[in-house]
N, C-alpha and C positions, 0 to 999 in steps of 0.2 A: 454502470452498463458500458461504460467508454473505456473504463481499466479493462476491463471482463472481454471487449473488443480485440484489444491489442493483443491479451493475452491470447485468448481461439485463434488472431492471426497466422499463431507460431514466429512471428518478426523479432519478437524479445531472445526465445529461444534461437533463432539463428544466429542472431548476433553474439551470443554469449554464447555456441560452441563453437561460432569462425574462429574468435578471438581464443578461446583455449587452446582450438588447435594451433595456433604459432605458440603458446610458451615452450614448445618443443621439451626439453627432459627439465627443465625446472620448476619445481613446485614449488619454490617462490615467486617465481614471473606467475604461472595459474591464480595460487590463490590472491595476489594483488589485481589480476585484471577481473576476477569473481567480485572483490572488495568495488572498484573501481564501475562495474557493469552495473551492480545492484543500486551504488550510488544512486547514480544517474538513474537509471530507471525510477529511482523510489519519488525524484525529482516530479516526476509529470502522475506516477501510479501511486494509489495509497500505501502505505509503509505495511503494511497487515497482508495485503493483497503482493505485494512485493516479496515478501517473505516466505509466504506459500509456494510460489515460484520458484525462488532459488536453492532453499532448503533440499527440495527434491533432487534439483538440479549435483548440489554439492556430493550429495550422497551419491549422485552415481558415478560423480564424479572419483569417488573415493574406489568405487568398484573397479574403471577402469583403468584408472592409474596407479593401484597398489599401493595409492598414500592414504593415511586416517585423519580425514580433515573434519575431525569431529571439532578441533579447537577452530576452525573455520567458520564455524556455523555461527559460533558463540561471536562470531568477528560481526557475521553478518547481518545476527540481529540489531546489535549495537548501531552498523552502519548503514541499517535502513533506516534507523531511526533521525541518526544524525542528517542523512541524507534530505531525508522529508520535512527537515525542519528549515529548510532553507526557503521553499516554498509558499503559497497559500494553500497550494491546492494539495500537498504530500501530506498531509495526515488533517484528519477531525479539527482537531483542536485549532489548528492553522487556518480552516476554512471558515469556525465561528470567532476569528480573533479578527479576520481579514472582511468579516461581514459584519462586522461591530465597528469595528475603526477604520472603514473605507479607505484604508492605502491603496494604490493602483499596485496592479503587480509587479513591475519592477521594484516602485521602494521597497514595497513587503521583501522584496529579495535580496537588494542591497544591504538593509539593514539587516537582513540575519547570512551575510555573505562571510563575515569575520568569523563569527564563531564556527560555520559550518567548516569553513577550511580550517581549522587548528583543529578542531574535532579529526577529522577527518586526519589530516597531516597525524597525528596522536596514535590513529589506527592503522595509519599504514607502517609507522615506527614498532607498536606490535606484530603485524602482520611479518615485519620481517624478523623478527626475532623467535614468534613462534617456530618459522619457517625455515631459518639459517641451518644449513649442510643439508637437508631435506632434499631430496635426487626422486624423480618419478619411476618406478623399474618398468616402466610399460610405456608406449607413448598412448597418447587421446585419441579415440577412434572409435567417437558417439557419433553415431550414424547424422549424417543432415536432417534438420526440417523442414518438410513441405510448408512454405510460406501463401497463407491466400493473401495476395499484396492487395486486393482490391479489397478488404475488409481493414485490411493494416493502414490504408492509407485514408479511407472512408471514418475511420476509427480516429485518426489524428486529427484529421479536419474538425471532428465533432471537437474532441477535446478543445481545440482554438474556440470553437464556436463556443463551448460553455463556459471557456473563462472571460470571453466579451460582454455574454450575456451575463454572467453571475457580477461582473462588476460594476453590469448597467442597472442590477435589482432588478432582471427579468430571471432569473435562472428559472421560475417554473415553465416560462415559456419555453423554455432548452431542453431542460425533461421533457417535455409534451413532444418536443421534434429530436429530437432522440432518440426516444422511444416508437417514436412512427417511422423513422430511419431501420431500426433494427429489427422494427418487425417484416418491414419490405425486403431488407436483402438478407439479415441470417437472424431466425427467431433463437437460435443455439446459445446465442449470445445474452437474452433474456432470461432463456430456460437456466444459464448457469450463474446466474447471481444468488450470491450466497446473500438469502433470506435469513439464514439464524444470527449470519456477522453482523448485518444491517439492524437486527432489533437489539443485538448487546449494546450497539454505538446509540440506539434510543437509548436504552435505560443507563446508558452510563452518562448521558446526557441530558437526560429530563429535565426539567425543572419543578423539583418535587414541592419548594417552597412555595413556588407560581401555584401549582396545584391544591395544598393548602390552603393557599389564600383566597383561591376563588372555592373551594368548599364553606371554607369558613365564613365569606362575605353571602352565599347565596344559602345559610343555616343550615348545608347538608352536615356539616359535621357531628351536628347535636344529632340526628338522626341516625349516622352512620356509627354515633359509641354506643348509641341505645342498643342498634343491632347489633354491636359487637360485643354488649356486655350481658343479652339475652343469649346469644352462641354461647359464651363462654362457661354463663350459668346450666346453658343444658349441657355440656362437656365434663362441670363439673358433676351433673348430677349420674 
């Protein structure tokens, strides 16, 4: 809800068409400060949810600069990923690693500080080699966004607040006022949380062996192959 905040702001998109409009006629300078913006964003927003964002963004970028920054895209997957790994809170896997092993948030950052910069450092080295003699024939002249700064900044606050609370093992108290936050000043924000992304990140994350075992300890299993081997017998008949 706190990504999906920022994002309805338009603050992310401000900032990432102030900044193309200075690379002036080089699509090298562009596509390093696109590389560079998605970083960072991917830092505080989940890497999936980052990517949605910019993706779009590139593409019209391509429309109105008369470059094909389709090998761009392929940059920016890569470097949202890398991005997010620097973090606790930039991807999944980072948040059950960081709630498993209680590092405070700086160490979790420090110690994944080294690889995130040579990652990084690696992609801007492609970035410019994709990019070398590459000339804009158009200059940038994506219209501004209207920023609601009071949801942008309402929006950050929370993010502070649930990484206090997630690392004091209250995060469900933070969902609860979170979610009473977004309903008082923009329900918009609720309405567009992608429910189908959130149940793939359950099932990629179950715990199907956990599940197992509590079938198997409380004897539904012996029950649950009876039924599944009466199905199968009328399927075959």
């Amino acid at each position: 809800m706190v990504s999906r905040g920022l994002l309805l702001s338009g603050a992310l998109s401000r900032i990432s068409l102030t900044l193309t409009r200075r690379a002036g006629g080089s699509a090298l300078l562009l596509a390093l400060q696109v590389i560079l913006i998605s970083e960072v964003v991917s830092w505080v927003v989940m890497n999936d949810t980052t990517l949605f964002k910019f993706i779009p963004l590139i593409l019209t970028l391509s429309k109105v600069s008369g470059v094909d920054f389709k090998k761009l895209t392929i940059l920016v997957t890569i470097c949202v990923n890398v991005g997010s790994a620097l973090t606790p809170i930039g991807n999944p896997q980072n948040v059950i690693i960081w709630q498993y092993f209680r590092p405070s948030f700086l160490q979790f950052t420090l110690a994944m500080f080294l690889f995130t910069a040579i990652a990084t450092t690696l992609l801007l080295v492609f970035c410019a080699l994709l990019m070398r003699g590459v000339g804009l024939r158009v200059g940038v002249k994506a219209p501004m966004v209207k920023v609601n700064e009071r949801l942008a900044v309402i929006s950050l606050g929370l993010l502070l607040f649930i990484i206090i609370l997630t690392h004091l093992e209250l995060e469900l108290y933070g969902l609860l006022v979170v979610l009473i936050v977004f309903l008082l000043i923009d329900r918009n924000v609720i309405r567009g949380i992608d429910i189908p992304l959130i149940l793939v990140f359950l099932l990629r994350f179950i715990n199907f062996g956990g599940i197992s075992f509590l079938l198997d300890k409380y004897g539904s299993i012996s029950r649950l192959s009876k039924f599944t081997d009466i199905v199968l017998s009328l399927i075959h008949i």
